[in-house]
CHARMM-style PDB file with segment names, atoms N, HN, CA, C and O in Angstrom:
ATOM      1  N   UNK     1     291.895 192.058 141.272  1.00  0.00      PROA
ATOM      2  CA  UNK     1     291.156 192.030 142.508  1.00  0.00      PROA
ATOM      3  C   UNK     1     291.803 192.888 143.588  1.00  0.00      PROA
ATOM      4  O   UNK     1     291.144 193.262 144.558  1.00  0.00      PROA
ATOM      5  N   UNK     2     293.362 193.272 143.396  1.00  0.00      PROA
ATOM      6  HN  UNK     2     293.898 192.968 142.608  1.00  0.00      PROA
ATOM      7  CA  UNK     2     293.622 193.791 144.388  1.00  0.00      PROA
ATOM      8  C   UNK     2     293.718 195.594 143.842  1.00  0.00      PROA
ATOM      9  O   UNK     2     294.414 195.969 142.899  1.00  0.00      PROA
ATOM     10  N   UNK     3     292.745 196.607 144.795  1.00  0.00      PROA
ATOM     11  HN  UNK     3     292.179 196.302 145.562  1.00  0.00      PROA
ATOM     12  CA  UNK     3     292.306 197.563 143.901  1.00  0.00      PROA
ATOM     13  C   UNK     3     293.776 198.744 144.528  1.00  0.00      PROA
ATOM     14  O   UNK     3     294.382 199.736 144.124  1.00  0.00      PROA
ATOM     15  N   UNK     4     293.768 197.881 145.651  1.00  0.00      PROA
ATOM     16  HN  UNK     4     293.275 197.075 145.979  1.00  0.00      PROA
ATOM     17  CA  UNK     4     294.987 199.585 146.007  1.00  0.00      PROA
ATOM     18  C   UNK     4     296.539 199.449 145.249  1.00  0.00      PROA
ATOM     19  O   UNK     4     297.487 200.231 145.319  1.00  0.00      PROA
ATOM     20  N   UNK     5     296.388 197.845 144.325  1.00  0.00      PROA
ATOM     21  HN  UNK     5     295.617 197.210 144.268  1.00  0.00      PROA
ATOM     22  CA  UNK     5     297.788 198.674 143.749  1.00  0.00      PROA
ATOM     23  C   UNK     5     297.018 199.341 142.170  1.00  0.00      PROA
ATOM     24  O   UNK     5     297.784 200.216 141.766  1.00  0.00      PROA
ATOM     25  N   UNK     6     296.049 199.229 141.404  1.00  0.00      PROA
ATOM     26  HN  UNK     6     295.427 198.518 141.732  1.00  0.00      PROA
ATOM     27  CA  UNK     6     295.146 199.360 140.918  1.00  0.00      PROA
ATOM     28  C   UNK     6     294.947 201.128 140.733  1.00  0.00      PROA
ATOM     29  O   UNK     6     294.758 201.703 139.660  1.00  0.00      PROA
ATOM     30  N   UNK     7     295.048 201.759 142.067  1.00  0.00      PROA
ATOM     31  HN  UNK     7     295.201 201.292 142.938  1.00  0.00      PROA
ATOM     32  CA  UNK     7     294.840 203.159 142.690  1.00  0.00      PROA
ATOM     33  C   UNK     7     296.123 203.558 142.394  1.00  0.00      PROA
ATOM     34  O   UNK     7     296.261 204.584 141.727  1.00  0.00      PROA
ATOM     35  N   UNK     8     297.266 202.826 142.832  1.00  0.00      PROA
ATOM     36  HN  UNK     8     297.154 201.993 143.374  1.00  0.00      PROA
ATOM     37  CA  UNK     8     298.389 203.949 143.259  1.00  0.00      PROA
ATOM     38  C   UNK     8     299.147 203.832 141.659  1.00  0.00      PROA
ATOM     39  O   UNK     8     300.060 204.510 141.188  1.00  0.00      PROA
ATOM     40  N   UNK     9     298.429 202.783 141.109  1.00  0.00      PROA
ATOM     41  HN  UNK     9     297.688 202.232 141.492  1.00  0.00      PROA
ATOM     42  CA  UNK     9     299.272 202.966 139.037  1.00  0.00      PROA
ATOM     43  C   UNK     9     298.894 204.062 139.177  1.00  0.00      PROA
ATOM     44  O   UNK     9     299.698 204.994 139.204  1.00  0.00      PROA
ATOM     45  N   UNK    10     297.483 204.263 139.311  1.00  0.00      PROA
ATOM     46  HN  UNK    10     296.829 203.506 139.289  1.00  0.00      PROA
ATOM     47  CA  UNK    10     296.366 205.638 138.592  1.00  0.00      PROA
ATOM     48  C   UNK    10     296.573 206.488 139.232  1.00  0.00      PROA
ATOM     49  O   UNK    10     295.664 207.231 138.862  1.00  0.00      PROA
ATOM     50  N   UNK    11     297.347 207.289 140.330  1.00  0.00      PROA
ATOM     51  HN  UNK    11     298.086 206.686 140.631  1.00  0.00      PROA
ATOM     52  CA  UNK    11     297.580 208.242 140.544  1.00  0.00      PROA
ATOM     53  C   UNK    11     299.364 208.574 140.973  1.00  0.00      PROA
ATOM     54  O   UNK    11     299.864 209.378 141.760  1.00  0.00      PROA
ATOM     55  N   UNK    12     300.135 207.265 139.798  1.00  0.00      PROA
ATOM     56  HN  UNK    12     299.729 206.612 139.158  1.00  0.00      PROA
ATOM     57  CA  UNK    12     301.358 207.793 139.808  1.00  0.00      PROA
ATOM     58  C   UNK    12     301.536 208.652 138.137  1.00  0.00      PROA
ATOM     59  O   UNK    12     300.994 208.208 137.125  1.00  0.00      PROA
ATOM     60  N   UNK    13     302.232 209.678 138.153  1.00  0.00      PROA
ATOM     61  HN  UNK    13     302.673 210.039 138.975  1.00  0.00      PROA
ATOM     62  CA  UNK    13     302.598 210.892 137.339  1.00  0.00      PROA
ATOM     63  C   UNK    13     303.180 209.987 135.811  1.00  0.00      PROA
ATOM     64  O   UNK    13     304.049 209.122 135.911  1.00  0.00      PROA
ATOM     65  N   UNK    14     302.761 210.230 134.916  1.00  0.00      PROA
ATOM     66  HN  UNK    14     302.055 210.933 134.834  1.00  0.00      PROA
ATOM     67  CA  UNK    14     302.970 208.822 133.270  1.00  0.00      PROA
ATOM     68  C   UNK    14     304.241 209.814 133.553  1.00  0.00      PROA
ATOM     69  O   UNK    14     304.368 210.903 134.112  1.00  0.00      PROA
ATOM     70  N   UNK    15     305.317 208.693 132.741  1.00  0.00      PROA
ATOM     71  HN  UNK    15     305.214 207.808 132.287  1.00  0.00      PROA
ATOM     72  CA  UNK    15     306.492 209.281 132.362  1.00  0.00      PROA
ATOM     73  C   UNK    15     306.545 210.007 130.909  1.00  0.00      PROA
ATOM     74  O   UNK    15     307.392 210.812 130.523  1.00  0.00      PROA
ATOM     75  N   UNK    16     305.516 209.554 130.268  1.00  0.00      PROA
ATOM     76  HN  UNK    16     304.827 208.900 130.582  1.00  0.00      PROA
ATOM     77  CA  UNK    16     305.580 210.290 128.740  1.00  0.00      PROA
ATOM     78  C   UNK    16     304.686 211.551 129.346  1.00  0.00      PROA
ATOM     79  O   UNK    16     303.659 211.314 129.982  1.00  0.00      PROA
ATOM     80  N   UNK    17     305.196 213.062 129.080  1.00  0.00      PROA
ATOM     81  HN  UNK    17     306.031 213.255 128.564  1.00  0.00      PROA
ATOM     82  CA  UNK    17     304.534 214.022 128.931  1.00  0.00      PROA
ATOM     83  C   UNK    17     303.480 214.255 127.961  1.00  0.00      PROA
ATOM     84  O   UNK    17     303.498 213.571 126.937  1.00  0.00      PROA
ATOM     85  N   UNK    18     302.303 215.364 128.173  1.00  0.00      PROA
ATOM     86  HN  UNK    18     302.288 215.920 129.004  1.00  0.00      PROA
ATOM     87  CA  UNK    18     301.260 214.909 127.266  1.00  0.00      PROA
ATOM     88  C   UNK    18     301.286 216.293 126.609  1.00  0.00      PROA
ATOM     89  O   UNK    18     301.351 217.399 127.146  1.00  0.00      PROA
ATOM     90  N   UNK    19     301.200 215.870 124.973  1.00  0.00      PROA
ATOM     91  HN  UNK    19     301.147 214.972 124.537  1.00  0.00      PROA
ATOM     92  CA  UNK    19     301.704 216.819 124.122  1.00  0.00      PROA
ATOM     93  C   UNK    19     300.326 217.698 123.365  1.00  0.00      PROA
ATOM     94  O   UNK    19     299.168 217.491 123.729  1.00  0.00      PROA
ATOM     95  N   UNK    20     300.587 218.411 122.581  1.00  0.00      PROA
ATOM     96  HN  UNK    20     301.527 218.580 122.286  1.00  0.00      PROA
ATOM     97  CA  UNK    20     300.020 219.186 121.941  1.00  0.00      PROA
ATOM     98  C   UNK    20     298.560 218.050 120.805  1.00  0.00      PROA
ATOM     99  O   UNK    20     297.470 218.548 120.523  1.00  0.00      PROA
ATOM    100  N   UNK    21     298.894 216.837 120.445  1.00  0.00      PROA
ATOM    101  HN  UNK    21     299.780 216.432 120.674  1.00  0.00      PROA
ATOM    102  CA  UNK    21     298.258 216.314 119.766  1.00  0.00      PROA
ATOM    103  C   UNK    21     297.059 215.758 121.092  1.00  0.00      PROA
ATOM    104  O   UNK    21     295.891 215.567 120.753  1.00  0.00      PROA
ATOM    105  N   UNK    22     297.424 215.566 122.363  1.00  0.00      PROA
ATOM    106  HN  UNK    22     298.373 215.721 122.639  1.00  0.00      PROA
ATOM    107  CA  UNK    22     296.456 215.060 123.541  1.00  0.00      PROA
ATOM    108  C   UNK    22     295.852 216.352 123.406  1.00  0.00      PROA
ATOM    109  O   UNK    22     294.985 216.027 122.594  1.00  0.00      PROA
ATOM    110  N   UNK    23     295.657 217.608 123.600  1.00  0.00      PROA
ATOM    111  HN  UNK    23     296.361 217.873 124.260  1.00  0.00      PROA
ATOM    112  CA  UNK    23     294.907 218.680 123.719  1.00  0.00      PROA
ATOM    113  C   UNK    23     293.915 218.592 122.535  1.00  0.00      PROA
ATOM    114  O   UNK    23     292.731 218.849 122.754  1.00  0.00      PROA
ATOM    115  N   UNK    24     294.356 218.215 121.196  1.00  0.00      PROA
ATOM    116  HN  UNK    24     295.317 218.006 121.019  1.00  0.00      PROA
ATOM    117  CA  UNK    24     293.607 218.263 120.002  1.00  0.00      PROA
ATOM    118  C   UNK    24     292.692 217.287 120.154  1.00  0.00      PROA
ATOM    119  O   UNK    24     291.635 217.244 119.524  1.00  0.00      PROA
ATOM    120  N   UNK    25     293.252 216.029 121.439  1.00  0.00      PROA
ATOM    121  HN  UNK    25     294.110 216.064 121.950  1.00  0.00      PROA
ATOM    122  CA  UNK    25     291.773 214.804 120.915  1.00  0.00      PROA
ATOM    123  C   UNK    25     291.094 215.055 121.802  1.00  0.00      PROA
ATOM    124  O   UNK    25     290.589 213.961 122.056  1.00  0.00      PROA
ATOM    125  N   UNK    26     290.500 216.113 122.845  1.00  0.00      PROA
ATOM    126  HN  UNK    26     290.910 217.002 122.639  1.00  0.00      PROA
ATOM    127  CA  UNK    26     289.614 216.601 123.853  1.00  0.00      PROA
ATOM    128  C   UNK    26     288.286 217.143 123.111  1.00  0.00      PROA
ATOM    129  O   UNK    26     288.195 218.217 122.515  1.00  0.00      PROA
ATOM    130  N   UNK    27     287.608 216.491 123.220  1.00  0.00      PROA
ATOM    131  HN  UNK    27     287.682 215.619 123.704  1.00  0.00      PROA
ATOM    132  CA  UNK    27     285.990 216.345 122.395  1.00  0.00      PROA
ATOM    133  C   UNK    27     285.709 217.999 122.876  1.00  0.00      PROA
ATOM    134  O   UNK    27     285.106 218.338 121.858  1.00  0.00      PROA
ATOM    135  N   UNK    28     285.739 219.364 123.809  1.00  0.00      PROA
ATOM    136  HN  UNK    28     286.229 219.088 124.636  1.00  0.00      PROA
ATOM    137  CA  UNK    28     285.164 220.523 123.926  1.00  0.00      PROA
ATOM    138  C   UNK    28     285.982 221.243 122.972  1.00  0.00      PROA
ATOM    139  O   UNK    28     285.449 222.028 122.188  1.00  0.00      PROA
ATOM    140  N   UNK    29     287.588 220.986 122.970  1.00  0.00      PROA
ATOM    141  HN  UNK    29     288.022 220.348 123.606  1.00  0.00      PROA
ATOM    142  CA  UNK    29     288.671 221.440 122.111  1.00  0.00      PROA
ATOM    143  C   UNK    29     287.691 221.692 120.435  1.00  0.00      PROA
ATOM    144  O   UNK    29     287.333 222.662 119.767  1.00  0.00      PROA
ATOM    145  N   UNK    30     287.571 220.072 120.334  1.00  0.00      PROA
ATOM    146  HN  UNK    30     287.862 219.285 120.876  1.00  0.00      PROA
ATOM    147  CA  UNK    30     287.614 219.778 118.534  1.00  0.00      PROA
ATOM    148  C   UNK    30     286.083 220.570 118.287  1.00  0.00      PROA
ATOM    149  O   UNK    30     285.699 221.027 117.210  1.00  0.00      PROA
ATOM    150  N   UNK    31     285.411 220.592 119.453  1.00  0.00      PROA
ATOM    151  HN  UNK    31     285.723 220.220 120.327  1.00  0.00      PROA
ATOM    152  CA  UNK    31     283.668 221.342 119.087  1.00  0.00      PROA
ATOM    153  C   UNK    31     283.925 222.730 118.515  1.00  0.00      PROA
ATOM    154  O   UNK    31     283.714 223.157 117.380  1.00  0.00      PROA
ATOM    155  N   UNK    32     284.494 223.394 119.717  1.00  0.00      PROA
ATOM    156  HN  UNK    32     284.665 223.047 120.639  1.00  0.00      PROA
ATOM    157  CA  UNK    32     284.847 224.629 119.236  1.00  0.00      PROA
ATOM    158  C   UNK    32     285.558 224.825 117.792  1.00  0.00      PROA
ATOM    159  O   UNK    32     285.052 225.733 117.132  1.00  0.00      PROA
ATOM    160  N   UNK    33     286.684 224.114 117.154  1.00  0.00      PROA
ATOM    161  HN  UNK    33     287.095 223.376 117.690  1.00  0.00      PROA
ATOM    162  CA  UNK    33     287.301 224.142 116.497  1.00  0.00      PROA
ATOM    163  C   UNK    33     286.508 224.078 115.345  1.00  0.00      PROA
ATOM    164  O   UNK    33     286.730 224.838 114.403  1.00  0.00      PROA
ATOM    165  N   UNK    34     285.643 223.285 115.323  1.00  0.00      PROA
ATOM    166  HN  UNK    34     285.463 222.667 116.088  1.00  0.00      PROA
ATOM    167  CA  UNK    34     285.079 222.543 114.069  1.00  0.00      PROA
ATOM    168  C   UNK    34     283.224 223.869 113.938  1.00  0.00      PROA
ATOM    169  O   UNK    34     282.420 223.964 113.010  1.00  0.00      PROA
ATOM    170  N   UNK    35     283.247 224.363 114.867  1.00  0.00      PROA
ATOM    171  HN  UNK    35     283.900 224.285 115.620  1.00  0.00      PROA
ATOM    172  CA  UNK    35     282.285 225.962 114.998  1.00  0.00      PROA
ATOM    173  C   UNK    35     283.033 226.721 114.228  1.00  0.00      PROA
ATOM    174  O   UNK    35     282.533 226.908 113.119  1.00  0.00      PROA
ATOM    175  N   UNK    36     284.202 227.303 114.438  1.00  0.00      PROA
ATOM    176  HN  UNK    36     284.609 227.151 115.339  1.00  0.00      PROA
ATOM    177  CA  UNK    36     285.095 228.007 114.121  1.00  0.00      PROA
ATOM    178  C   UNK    36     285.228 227.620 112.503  1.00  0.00      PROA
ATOM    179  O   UNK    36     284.761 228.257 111.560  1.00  0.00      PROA
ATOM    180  N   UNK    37     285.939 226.491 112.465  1.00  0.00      PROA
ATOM    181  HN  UNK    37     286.319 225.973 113.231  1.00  0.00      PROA
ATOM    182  CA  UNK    37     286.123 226.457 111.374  1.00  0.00      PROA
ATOM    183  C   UNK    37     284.538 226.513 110.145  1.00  0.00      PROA
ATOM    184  O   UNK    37     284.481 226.880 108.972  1.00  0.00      PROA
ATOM    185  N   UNK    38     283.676 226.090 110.883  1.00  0.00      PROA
ATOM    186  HN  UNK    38     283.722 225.792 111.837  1.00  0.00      PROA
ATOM    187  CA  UNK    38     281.993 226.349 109.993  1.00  0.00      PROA
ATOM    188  C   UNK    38     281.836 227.316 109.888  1.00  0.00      PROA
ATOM    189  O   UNK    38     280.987 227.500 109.016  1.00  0.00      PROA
ATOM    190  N   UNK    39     282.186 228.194 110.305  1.00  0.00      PROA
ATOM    191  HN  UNK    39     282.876 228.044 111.014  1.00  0.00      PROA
ATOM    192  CA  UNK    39     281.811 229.991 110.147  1.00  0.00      PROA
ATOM    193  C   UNK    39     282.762 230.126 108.908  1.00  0.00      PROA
ATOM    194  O   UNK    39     282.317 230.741 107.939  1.00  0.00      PROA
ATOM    195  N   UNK    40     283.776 229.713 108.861  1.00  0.00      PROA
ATOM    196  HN  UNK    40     284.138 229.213 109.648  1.00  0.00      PROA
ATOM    197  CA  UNK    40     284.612 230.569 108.124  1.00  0.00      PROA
ATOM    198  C   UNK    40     284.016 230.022 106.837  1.00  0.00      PROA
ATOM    199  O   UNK    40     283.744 230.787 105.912  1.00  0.00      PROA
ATOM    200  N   UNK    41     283.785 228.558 106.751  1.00  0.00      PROA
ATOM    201  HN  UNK    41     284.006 227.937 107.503  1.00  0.00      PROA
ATOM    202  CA  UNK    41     283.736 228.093 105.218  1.00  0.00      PROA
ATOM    203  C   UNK    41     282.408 228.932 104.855  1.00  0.00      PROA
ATOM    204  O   UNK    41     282.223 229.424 103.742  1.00  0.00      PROA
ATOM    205  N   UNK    42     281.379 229.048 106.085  1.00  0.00      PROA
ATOM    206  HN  UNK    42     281.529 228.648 106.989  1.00  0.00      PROA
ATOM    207  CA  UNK    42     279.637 229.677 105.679  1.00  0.00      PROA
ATOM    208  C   UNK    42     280.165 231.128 104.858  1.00  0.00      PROA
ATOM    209  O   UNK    42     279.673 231.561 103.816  1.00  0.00      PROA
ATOM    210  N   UNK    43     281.320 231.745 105.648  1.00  0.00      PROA
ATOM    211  HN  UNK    43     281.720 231.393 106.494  1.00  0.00      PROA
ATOM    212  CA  UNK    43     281.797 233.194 105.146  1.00  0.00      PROA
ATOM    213  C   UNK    43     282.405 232.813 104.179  1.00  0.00      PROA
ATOM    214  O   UNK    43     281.885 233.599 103.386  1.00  0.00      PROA
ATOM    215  N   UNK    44     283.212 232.145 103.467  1.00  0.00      PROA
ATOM    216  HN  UNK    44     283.634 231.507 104.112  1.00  0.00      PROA
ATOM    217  CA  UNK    44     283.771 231.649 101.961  1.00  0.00      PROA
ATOM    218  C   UNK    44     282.909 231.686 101.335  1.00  0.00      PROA
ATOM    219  O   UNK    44     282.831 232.639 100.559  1.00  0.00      PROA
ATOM    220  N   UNK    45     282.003 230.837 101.349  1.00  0.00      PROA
ATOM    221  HN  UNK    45     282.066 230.063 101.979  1.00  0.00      PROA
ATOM    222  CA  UNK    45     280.785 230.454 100.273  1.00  0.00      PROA
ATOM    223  C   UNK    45     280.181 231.444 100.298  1.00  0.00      PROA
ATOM    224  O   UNK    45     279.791 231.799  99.185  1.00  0.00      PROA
ATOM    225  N   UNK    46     279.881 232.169 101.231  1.00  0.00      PROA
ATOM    226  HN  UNK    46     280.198 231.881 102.134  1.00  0.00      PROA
ATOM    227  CA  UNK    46     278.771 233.495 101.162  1.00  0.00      PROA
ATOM    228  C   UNK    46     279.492 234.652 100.251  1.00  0.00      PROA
ATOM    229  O   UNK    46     278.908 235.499  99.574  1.00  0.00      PROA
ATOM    230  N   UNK    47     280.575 234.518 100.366  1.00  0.00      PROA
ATOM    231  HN  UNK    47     281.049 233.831 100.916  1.00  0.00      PROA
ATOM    232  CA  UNK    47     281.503 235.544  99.957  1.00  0.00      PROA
ATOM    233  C   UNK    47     281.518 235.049  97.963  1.00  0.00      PROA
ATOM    234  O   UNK    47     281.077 235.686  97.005  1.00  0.00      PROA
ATOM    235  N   UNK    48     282.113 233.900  98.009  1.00  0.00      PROA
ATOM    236  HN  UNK    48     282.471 233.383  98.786  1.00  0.00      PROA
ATOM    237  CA  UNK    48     282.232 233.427  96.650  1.00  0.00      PROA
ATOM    238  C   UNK    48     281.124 233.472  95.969  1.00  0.00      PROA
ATOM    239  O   UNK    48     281.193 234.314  95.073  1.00  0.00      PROA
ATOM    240  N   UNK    49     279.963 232.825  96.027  1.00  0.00      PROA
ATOM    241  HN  UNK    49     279.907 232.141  96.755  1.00  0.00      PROA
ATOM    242  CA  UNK    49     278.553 232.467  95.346  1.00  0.00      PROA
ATOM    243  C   UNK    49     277.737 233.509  95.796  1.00  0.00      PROA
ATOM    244  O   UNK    49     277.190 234.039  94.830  1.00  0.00      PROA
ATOM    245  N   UNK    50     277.481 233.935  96.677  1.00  0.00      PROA
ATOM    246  HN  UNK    50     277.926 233.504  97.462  1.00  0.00      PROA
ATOM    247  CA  UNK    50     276.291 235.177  96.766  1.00  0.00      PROA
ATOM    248  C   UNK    50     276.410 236.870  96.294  1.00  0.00      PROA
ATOM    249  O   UNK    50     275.698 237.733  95.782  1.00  0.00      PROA
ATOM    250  N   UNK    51     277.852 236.703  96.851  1.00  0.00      PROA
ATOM    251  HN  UNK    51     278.431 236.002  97.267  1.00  0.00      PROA
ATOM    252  CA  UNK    51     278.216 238.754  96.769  1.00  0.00      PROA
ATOM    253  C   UNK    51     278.605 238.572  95.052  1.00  0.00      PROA
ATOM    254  OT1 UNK    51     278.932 239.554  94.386  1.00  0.00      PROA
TER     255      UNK     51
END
């Protein structure tokens, strides 16, 4: 109920730094990634089974 200590948790600095695996769980990150990675397998398969 009391919201201003509530506020000042949420805008004190976390002591754990945020690493390389926090960047990977960002839902625009993994979109792109998972585009990226669909092209390449469409270019595998196109490459293997068609040419």
């Amino acid at each position: 109920m009391n919201d201003e200590c509530a506020l000042a948790q949420d805008d004190a600095p976390s002591a754990e730094p945020r690493g390389c695996l926090f960047a990977l769980s960002q839902p625009p990150l993994m979109l792109f990634l998972a585009v990226i990675g669909l092209l390449l397998l469409l270019g595998a398969v196109h490459d293997l089974y068609i040419l």
